[in-house]
mmCIF file of the N, C-alpha and C atoms, coordinates in Angstrom:
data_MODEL
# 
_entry.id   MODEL 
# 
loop_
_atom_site.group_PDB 
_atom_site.id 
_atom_site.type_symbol 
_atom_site.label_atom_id 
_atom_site.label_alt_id 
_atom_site.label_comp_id 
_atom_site.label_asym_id 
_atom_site.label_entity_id 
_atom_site.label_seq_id 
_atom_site.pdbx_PDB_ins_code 
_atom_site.Cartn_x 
_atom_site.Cartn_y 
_atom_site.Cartn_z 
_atom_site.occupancy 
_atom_site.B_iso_or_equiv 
_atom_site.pdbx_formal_charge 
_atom_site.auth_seq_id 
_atom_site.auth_comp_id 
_atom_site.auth_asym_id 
_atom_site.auth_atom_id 
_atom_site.pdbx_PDB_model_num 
ATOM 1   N N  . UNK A 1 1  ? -106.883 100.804 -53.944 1.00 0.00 ? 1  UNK A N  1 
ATOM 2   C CA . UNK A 1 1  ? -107.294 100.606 -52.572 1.00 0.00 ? 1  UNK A CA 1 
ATOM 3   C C  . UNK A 1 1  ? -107.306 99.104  -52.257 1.00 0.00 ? 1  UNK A C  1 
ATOM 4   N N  . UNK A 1 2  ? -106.783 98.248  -50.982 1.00 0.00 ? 2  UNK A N  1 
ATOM 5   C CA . UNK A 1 2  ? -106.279 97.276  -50.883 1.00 0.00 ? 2  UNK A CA 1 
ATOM 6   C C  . UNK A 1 2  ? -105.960 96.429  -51.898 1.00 0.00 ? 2  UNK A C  1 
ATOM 7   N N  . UNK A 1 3  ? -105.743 96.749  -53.234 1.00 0.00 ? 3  UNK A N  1 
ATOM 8   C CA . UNK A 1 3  ? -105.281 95.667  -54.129 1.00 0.00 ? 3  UNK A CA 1 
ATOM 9   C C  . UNK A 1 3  ? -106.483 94.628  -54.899 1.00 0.00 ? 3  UNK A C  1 
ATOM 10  N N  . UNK A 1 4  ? -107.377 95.860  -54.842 1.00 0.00 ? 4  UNK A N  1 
ATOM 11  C CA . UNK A 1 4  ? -108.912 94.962  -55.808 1.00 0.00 ? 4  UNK A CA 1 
ATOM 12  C C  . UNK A 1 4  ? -109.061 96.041  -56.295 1.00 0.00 ? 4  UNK A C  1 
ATOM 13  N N  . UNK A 1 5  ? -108.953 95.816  -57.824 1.00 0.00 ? 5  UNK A N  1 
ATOM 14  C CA . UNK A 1 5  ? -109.178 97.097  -59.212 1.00 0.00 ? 5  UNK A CA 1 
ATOM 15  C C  . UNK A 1 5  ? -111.148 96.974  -58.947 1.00 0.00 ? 5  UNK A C  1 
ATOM 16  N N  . UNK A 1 6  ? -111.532 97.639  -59.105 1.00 0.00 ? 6  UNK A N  1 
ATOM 17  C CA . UNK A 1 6  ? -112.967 97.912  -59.579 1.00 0.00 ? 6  UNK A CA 1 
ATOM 18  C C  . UNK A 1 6  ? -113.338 98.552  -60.912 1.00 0.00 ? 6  UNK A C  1 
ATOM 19  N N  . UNK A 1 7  ? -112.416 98.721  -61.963 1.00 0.00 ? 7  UNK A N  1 
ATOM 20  C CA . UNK A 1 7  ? -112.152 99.305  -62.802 1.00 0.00 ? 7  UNK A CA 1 
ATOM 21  C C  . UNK A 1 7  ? -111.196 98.668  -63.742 1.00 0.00 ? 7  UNK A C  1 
ATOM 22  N N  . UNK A 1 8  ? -111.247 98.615  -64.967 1.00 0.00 ? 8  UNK A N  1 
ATOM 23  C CA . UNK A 1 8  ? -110.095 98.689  -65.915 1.00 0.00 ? 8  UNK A CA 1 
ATOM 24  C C  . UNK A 1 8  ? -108.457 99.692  -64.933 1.00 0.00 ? 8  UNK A C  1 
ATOM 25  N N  . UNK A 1 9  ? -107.652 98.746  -65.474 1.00 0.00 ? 9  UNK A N  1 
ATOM 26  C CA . UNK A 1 9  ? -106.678 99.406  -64.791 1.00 0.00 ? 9  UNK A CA 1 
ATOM 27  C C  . UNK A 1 9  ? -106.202 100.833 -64.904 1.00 0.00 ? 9  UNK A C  1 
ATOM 28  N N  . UNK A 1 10 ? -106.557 101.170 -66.482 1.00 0.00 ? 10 UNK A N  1 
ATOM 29  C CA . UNK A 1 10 ? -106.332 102.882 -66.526 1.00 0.00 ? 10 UNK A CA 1 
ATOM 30  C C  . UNK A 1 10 ? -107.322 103.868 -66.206 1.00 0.00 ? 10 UNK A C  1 
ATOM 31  N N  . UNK A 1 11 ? -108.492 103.121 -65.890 1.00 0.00 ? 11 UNK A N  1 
ATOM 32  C CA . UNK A 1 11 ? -109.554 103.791 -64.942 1.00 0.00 ? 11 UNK A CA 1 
ATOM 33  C C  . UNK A 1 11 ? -109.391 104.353 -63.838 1.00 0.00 ? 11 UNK A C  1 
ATOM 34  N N  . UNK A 1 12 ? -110.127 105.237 -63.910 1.00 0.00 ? 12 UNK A N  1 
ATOM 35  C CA . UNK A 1 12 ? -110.339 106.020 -62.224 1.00 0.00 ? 12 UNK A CA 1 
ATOM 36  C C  . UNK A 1 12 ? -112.075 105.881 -62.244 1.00 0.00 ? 12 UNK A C  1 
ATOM 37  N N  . UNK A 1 13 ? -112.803 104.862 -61.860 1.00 0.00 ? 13 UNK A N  1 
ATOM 38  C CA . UNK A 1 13 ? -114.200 104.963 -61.831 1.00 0.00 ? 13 UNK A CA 1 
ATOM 39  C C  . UNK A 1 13 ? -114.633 105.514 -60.876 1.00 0.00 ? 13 UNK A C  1 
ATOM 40  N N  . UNK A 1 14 ? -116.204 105.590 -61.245 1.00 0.00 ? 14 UNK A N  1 
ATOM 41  C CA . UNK A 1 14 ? -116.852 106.791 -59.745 1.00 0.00 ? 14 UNK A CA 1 
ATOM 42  C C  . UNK A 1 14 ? -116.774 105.681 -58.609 1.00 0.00 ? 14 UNK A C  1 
ATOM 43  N N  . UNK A 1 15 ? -116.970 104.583 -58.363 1.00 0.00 ? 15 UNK A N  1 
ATOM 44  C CA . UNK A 1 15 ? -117.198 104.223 -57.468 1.00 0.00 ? 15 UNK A CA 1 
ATOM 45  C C  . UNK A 1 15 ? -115.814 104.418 -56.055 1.00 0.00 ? 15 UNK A C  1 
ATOM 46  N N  . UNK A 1 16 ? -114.794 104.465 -57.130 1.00 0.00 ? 16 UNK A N  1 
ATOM 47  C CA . UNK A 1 16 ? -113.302 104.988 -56.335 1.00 0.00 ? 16 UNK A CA 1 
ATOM 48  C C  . UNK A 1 16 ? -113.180 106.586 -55.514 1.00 0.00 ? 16 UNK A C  1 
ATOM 49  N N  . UNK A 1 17 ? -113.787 107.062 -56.821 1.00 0.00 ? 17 UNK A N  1 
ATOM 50  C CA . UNK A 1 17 ? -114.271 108.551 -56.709 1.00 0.00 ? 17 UNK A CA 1 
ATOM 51  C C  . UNK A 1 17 ? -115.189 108.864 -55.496 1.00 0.00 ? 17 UNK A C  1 
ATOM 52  N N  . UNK A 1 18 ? -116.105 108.156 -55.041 1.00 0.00 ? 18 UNK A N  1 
ATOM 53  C CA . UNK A 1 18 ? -117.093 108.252 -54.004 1.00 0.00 ? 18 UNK A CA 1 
ATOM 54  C C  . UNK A 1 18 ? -116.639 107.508 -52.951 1.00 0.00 ? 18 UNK A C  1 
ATOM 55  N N  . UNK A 1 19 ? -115.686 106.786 -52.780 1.00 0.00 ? 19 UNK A N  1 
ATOM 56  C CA . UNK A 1 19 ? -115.266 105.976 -51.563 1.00 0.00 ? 19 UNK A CA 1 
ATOM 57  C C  . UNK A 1 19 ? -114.303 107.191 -51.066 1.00 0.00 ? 19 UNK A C  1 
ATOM 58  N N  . UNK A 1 20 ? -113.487 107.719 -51.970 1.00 0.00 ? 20 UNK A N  1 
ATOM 59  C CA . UNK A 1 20 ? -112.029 108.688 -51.315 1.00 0.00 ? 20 UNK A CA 1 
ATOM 60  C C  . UNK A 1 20 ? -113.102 109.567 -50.929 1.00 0.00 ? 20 UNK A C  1 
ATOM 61  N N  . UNK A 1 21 ? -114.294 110.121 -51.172 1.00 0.00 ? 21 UNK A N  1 
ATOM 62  C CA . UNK A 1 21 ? -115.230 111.019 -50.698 1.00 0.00 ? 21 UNK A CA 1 
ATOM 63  C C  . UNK A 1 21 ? -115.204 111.341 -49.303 1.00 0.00 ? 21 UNK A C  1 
ATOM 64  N N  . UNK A 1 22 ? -115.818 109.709 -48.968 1.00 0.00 ? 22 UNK A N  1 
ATOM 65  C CA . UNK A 1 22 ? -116.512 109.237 -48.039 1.00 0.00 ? 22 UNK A CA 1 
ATOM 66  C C  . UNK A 1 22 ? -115.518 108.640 -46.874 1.00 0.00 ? 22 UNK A C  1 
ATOM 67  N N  . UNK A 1 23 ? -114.344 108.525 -47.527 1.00 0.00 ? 23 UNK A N  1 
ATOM 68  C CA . UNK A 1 23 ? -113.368 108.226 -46.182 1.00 0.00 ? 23 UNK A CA 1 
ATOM 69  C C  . UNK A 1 23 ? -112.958 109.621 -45.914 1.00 0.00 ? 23 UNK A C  1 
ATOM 70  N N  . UNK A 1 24 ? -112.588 110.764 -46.695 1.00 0.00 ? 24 UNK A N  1 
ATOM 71  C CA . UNK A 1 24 ? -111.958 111.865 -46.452 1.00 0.00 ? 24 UNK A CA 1 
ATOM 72  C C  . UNK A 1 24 ? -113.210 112.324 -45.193 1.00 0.00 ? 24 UNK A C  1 
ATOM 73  N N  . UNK A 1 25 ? -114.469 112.220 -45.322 1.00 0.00 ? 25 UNK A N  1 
ATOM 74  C CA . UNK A 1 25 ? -115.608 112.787 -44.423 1.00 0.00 ? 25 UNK A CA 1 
ATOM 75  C C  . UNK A 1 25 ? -115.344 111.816 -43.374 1.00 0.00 ? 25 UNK A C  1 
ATOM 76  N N  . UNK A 1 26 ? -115.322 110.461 -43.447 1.00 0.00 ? 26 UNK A N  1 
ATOM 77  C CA . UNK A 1 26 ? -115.246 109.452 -42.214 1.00 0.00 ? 26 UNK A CA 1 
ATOM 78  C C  . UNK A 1 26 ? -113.872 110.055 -41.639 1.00 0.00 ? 26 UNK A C  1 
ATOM 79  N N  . UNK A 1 27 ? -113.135 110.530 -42.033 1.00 0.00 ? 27 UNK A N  1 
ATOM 80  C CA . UNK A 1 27 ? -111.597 111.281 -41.509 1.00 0.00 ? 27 UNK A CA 1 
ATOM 81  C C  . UNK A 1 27 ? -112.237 112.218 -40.611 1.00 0.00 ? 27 UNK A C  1 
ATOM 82  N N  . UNK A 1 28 ? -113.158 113.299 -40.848 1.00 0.00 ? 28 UNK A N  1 
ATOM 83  C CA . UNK A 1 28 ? -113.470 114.165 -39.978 1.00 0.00 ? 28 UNK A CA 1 
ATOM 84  C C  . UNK A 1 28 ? -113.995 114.105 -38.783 1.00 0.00 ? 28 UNK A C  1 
ATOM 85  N N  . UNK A 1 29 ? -114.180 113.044 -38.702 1.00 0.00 ? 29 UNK A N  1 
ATOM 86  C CA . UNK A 1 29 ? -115.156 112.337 -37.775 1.00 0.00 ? 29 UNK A CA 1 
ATOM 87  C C  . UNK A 1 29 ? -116.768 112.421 -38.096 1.00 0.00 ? 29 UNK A C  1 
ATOM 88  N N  . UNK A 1 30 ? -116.936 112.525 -39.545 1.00 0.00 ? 30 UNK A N  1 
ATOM 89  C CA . UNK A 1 30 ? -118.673 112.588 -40.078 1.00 0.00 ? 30 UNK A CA 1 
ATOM 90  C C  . UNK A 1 30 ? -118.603 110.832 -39.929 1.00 0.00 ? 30 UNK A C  1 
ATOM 91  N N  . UNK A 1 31 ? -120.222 110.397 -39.981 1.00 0.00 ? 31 UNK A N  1 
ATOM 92  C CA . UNK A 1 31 ? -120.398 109.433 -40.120 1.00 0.00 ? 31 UNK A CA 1 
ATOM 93  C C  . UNK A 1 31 ? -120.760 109.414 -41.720 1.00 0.00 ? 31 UNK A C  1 
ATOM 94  N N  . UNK A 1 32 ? -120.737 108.279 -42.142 1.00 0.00 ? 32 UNK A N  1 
ATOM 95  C CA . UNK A 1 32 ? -120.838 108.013 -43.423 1.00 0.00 ? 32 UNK A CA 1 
ATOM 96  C C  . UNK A 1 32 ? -121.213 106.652 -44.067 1.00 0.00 ? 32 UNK A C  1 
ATOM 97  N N  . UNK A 1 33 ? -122.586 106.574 -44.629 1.00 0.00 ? 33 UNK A N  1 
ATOM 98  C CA . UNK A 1 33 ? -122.959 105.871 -44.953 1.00 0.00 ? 33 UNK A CA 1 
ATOM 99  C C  . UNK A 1 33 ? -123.155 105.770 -46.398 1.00 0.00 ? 33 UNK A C  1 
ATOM 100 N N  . UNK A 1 34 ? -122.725 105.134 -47.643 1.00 0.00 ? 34 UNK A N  1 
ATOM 101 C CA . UNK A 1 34 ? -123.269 104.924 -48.757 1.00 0.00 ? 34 UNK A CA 1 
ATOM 102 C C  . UNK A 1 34 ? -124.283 104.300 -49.232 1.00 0.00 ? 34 UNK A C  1 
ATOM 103 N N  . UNK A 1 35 ? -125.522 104.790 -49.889 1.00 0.00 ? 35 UNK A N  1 
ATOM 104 C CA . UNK A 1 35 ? -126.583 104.176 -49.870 1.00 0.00 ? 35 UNK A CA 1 
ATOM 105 C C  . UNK A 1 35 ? -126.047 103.831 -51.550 1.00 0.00 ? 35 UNK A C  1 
ATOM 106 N N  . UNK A 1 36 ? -126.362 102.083 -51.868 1.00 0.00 ? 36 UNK A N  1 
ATOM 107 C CA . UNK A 1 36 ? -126.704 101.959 -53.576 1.00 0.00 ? 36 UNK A CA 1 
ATOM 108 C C  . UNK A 1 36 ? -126.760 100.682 -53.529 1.00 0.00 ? 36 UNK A C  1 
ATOM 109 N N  . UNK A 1 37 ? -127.033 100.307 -54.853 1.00 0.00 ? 37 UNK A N  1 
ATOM 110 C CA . UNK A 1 37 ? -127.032 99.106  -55.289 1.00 0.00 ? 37 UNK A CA 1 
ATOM 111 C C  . UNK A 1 37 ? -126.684 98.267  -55.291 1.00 0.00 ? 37 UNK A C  1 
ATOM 112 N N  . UNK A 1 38 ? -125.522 98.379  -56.153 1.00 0.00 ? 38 UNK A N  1 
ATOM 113 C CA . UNK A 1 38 ? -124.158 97.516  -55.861 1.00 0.00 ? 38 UNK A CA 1 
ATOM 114 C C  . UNK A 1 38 ? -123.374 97.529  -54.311 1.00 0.00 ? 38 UNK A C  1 
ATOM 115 N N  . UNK A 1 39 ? -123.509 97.055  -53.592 1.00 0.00 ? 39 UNK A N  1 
ATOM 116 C CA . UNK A 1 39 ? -123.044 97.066  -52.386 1.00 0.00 ? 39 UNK A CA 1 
ATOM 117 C C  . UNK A 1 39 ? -121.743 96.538  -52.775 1.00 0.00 ? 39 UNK A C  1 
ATOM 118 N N  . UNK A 1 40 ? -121.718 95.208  -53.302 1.00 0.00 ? 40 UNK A N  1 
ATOM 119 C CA . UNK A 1 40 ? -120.066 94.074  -53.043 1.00 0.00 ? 40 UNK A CA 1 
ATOM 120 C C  . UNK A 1 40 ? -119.105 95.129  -53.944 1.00 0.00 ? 40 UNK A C  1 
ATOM 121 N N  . UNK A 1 41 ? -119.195 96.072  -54.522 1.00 0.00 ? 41 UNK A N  1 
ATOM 122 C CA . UNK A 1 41 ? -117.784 97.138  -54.889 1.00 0.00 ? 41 UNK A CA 1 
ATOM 123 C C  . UNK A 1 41 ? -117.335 97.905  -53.919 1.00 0.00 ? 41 UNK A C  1 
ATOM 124 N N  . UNK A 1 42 ? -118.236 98.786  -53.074 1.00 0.00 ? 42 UNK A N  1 
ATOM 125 C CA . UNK A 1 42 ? -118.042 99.743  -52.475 1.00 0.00 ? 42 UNK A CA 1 
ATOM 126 C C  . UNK A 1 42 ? -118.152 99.386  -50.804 1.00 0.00 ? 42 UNK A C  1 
ATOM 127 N N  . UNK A 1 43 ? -118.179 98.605  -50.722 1.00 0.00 ? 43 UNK A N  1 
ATOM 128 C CA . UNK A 1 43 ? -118.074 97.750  -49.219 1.00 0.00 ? 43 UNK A CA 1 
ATOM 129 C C  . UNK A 1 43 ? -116.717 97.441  -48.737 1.00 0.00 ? 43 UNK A C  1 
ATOM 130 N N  . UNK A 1 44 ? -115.562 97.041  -49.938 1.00 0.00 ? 44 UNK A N  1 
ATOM 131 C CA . UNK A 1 44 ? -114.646 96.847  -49.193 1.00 0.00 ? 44 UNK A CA 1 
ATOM 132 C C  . UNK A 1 44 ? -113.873 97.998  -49.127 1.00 0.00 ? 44 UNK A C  1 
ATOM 133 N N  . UNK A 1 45 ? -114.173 99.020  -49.617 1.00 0.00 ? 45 UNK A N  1 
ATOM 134 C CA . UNK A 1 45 ? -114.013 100.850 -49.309 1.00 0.00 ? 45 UNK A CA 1 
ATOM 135 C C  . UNK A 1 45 ? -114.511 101.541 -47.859 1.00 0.00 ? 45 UNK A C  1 
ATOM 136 N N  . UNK A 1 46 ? -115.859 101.389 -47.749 1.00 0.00 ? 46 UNK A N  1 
ATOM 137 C CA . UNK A 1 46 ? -116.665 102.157 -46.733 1.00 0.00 ? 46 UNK A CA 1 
ATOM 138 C C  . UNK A 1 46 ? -117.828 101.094 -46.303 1.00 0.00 ? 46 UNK A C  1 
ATOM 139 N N  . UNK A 1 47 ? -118.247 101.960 -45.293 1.00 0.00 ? 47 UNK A N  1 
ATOM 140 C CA . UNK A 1 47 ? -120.021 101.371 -44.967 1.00 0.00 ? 47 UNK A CA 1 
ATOM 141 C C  . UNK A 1 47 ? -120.821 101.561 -46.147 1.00 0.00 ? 47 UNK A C  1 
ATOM 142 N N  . UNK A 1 48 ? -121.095 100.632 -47.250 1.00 0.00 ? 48 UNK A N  1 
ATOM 143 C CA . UNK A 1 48 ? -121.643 100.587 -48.425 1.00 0.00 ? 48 UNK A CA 1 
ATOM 144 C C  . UNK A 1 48 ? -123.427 100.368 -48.196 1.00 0.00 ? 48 UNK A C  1 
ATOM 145 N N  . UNK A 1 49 ? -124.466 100.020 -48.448 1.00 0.00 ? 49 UNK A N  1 
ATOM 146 C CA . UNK A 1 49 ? -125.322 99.397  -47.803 1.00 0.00 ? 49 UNK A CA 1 
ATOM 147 C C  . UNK A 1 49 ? -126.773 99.600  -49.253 1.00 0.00 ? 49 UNK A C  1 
ATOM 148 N N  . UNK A 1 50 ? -127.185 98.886  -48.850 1.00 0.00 ? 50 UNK A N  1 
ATOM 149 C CA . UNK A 1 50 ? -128.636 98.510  -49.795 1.00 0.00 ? 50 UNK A CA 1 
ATOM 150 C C  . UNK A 1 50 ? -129.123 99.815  -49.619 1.00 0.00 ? 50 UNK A C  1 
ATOM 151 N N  . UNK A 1 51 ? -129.613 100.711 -50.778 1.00 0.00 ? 51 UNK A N  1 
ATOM 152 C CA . UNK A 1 51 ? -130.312 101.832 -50.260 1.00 0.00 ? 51 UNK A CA 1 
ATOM 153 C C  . UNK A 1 51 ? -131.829 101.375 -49.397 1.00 0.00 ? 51 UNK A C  1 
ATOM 154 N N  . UNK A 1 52 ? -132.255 99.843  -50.019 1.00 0.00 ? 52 UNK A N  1 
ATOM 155 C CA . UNK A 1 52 ? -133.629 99.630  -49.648 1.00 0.00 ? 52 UNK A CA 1 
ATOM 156 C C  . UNK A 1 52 ? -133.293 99.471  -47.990 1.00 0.00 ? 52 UNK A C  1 
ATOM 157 N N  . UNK A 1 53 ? -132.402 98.957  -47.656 1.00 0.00 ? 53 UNK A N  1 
ATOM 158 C CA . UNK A 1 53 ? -132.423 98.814  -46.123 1.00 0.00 ? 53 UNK A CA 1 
ATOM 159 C C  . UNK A 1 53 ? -131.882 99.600  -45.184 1.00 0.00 ? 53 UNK A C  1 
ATOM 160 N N  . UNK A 1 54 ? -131.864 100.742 -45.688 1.00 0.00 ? 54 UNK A N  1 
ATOM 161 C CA . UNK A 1 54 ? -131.528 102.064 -44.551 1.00 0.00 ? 54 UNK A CA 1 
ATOM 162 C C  . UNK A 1 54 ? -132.695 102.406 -44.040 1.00 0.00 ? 54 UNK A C  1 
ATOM 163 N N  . UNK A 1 55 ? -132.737 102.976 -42.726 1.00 0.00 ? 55 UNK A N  1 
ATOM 164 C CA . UNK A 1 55 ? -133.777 103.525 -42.713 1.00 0.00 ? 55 UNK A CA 1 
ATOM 165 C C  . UNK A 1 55 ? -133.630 104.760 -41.410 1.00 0.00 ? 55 UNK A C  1 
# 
């Protein structure tokens, strides 16, 4: 996905795994928000976000 591994290259990690999730649902027109930790992996995928600052 744009040309930034998040993973060893023969990896398929979850965080890849949960972005194709979350765009296939943002496809439907769901909204979609990822709540976690690590935000700077899964941000340049989807709306990633601090779980502490959802609310």
């Amino acid at each position: 996905m744009r040309g930034r591994p998040s993973a060893e290259a023969n990896a398929l990690d979850g965080e890849v795994i949960l972005a194709a999730q979350a765009i296939l649902e943002a496809s439907e027109g769901n909204q979609v928000v990822i709540a976690i930790t690590n935000v700077g992996h899964l941000s340049q995928f989807v709306d990633a976000r601090e779980w502490r600052l959802i609310q």
